[in-house]
Kinemage of the C-alpha trace (Angstrom):
@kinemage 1
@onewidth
@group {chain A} dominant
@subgroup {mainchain}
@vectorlist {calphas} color= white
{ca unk a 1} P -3.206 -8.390 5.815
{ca unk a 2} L 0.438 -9.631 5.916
{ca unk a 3} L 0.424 -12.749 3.911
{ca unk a 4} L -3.124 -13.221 2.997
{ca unk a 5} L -4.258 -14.325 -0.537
{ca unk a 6} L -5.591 -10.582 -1.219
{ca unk a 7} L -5.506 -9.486 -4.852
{ca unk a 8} L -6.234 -5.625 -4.371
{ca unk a 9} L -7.051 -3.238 -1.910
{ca unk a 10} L -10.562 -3.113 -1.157
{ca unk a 11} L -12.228 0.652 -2.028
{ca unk a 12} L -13.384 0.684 1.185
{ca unk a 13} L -9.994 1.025 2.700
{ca unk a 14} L -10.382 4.856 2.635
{ca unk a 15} L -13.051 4.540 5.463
{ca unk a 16} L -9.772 3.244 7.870
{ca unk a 17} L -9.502 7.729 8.225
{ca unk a 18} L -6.848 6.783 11.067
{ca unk a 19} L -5.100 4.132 9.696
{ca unk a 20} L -1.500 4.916 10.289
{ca unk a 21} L 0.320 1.732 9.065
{ca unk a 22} L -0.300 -0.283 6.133
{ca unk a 23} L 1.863 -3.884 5.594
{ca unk a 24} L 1.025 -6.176 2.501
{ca unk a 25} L 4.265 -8.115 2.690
{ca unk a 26} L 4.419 -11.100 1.318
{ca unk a 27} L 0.599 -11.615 -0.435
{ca unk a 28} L 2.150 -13.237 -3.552
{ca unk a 29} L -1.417 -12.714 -5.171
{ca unk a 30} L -1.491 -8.476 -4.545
{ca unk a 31} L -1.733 -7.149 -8.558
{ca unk a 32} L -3.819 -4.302 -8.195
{ca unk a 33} L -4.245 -1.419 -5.847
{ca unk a 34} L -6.700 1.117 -6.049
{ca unk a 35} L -3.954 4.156 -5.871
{ca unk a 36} L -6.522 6.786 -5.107
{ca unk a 37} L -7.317 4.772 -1.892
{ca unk a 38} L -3.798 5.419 -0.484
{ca unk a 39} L -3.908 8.856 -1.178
{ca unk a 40} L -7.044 9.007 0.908
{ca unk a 41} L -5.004 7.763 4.203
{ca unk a 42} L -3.931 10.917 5.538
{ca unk a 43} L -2.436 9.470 8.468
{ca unk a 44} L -0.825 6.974 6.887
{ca unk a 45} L 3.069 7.074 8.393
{ca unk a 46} L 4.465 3.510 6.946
{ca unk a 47} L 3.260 1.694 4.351
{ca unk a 48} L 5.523 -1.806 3.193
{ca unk a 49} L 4.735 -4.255 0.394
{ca unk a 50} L 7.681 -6.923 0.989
{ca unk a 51} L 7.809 -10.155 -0.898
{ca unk a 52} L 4.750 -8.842 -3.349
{ca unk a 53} L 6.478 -9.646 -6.511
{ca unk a 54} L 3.383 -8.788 -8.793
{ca unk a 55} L 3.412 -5.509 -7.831
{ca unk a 56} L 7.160 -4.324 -9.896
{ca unk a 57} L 5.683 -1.450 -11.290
{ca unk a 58} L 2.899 -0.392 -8.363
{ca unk a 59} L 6.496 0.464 -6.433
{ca unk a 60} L 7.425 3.774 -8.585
{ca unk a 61} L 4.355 4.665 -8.611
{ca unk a 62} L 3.749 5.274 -5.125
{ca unk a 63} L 7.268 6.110 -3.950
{ca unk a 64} L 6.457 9.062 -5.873
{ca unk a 65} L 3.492 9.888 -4.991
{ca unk a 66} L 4.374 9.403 -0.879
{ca unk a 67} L 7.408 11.280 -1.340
{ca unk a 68} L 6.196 14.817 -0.028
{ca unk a 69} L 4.352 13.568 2.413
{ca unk a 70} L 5.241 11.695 5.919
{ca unk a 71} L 4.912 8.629 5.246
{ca unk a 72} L 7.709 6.171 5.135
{ca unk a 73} L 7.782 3.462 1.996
{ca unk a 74} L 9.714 0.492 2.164
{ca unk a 75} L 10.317 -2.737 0.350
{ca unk a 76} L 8.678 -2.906 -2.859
């Protein structure tokens, strides 16, 4: 999904049960994200958002909420 013209994550996404790494660097147009979606990844081990500068305050929110699990966050 790395530099696509996506806008959010699709609901769906919580069907991907082993999805283990998540990139949407650099898609400019990312504003919203459907939080409850990434919570649903339970295997999810990296998850990076580079270059997504619509998404400032999307960052806080999930750093905290990844923070007692094992996934790694970068770049927001």
């Amino acid at each position: 999904m790395e530099g696509s013209g996506i806008r959010e994550l699709p609901s769906s996404i919580v069907n991907l049960t082993g999805l283990q790494e998540l990139r949407g660097d650099h898609c400019e147009n990312l504003t919203v994200t459907s939080l409850g979606s990434i919570y649903g990844l339970q295997h999810l081990t990296d998850l990076s958002f580079k270059g997504c500068r619509k998404l400032l305050t999307f960052g806080d929110k999930v750093k905290s909420a990844v923070s007692s699990s094992n996934t790694n966050y970068s770049n927001f």
